[in-house]
C-alpha positions, 0 to 999 in steps of 0.5 A: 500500500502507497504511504500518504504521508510521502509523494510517490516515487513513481512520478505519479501525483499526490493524492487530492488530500495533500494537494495545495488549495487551488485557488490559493495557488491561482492567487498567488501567481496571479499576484506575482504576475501583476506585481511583475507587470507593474514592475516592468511598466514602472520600469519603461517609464523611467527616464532613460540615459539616451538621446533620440534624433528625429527628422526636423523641419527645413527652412528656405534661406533665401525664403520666408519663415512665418512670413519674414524673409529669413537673410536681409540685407539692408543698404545692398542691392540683392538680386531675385532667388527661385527654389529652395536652398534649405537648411536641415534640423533635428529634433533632439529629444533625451539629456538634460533638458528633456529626458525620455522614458525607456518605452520611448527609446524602445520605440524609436530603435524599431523605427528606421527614421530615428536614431538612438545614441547614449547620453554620455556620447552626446553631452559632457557630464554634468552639463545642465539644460540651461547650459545646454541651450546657452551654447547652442545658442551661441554657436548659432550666432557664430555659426551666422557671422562665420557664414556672413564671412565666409560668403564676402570672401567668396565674393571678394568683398573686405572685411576684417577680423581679429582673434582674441584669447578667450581660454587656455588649454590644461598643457598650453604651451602660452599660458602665463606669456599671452592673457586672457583678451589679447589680441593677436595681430601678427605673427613672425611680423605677417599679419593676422588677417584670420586664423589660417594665417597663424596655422599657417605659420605654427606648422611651417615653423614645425615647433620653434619659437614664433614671434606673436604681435599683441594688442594687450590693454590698448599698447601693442607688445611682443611674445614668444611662445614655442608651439606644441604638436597636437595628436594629428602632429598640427602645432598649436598655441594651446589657446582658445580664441574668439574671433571678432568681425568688422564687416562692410554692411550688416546681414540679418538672420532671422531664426528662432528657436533653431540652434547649434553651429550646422545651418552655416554652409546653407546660410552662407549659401543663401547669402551669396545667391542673394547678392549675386545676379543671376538665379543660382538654383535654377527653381530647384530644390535643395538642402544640406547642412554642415558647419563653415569658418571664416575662410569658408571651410565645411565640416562635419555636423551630426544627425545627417541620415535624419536632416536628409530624410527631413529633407526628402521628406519636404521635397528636396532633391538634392542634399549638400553633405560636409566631406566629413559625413559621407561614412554615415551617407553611404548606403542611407541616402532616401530614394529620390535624392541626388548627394553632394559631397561639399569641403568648402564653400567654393565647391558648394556654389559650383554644385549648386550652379551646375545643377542650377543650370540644367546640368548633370552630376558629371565631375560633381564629387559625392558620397559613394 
């Protein structure tokens, strides 16, 4: 006879007397399985240490935004535009300012138009939202005067510039010789028109000494300082400078709430047509992004598969794409989209007057 007090050893169930209540078992999964659901829903809507992109609008440059025309330039002839040369934007949701819920990071990693980064890829730690928004704010302004300048050297109109010392580098090599607001006026006895002057003249000297002309305090002086080679062997003063322009006229930009230094290549863009004769778009639609400095030179911006799906999504055929960009490019371009590879601005107002013209992209470089 089978002993009631032990399980069987045959594998065979228990008798019903030794058997849990059921409903009791039936409770307490029951139970533990909303406590799990609650749980990994509280845990979905916990801020989440990522940063999400999303396609933004574009905006005309040689158009109007909320019917203000976005460049004017008082007091000079400016001739008439066609099409669009539009600069392109991303929505940035996630970091300081606005965090997203891990639900929401989930969502945008199943959706092709979105892109998902870590937060500590993005922003330097510790930065706040307020500090956030104070610098991509001034580097929209920067990013307008580089693109004011950038245009007139294009066109071959004067202007001036100075570079002032606004920061040091932790191992500068000028710290205690130059101070914070002097003003670099020449080097080596050639004056210093911009900042590709004394790059210039550092790596030629290949790290001896060079001779610096400051304005320091209203007197002129002069230093010495030994420059240092950088990790891609480029010497450098190891200072921050800020650079001040004296232009011939003014030029308006009129752009709220867009920021960060990506639309200078497209302003600067929009600011040559305007003062050139002839339409240089020819009716047709383009866009693109890219930062650009003084001497006209574009560099490489994040977030560039979602301004070109932005763009083809608001009509664009053609995107202007920095050099620097063309990694993430390959193989992401939206169909119906031409690109072009851009390094300046010389080669970015040929792209577009070629196009602009009816002809092909025979000759015109582009991403591969």
């Amino acid at each position: 006879m089978t002993d009631l007090t032990q399980p069987t050893t045959d594998g065979q169930q228990l008798p019903p007397a030794l058997r849990p209540p059921r409903n009791r078992r039936r409770t307490v999964m029951a139970g533990a399985g909303v406590v799990a659901a609650g749980l990994g829903l509280a845990g979905l809507l916990l801020p989440a240490p990522y940063v999400i992109e999303t396609p933004g609008p574009s905006f005309n440059t040689i158009g109007a935004v909320d019917d203000q025309t976005l460049i004017e330039i008082p007091g000079q002839k400016t001739y008439p535009t066609s099409g669009n040369l539009d600069l392109t934007t991303v929505y940035m949701s996630g970091g300081p300012r606005n965090p997203v819920r891990f639900f929401e990071v989930a969502a945008a990693w199943l959706d092709p138009d979105q892109s998902v980064a870590p937060e500590e890829l993005v922003y330097p730690p510790g930065v706040t939202g307020e500090e956030i928004q104070d610098q991509n704010a001034a580097a929209m302004t920067s990013s307008q005067e580089s693109s004011v300048a950038a245009a007139l050297e294009h066109l071959g109109v004067d202007f001036e510039q100075s570079l002032s010392v606004v920061g040091f580098a932790q191992d500068s090599a000028a710290r205690g010789v130059l101070q914070m607001d002097d003003v670099l006026q020449s080097v080596n006895g050639k004056p210093i028109t911009g900042i590709d002057v004394l790059r210039q003249e550092l790596n030629a000297g290949q790290g001896n000494p060079v001779e610096l002309g400051v304005r320091r305090a209203g007197e002129r002086i002069t230093v010495e300082v030994t420059p240092k080679a950088n990790d891609d062997g480029d010497f450098q003063l190891g200072v921050l400078l800020g650079t001040d322009f004296d232009f011939p006229f003014d030029v308006n930009i009129q752009l709220d709430n867009v920021g960060g230094p990506s639309a200078g290549l497209m302003f600067a863009l929009g600011i040559v047509d305007k003062l050139t004769p002839g339409e240089m778009t020819g009716g047709k639609h383009f866009a693109g992004t890219g930062t650009i400095d003084a001497a006209g030179n574009v560099g490489p911006i994040g977030g560039i598969v979602q301004k070109m799906d932005g763009a083809r999504q608001q009509g664009a055929t053609v995107f202007l794409a920095p050099a620097g960009n063309c990694g993430e490019v390959a193989g992401r371009v939206p169909d119906g989209m031409q690109v072009v590879k851009v390094e300046n601005l010389d080669g970015a107002v040929e792209a577009v007057e070629q196009l602009g013209r009816g002809g092909g992209a025979a000759g015109l470089p582009s991403c591969g």
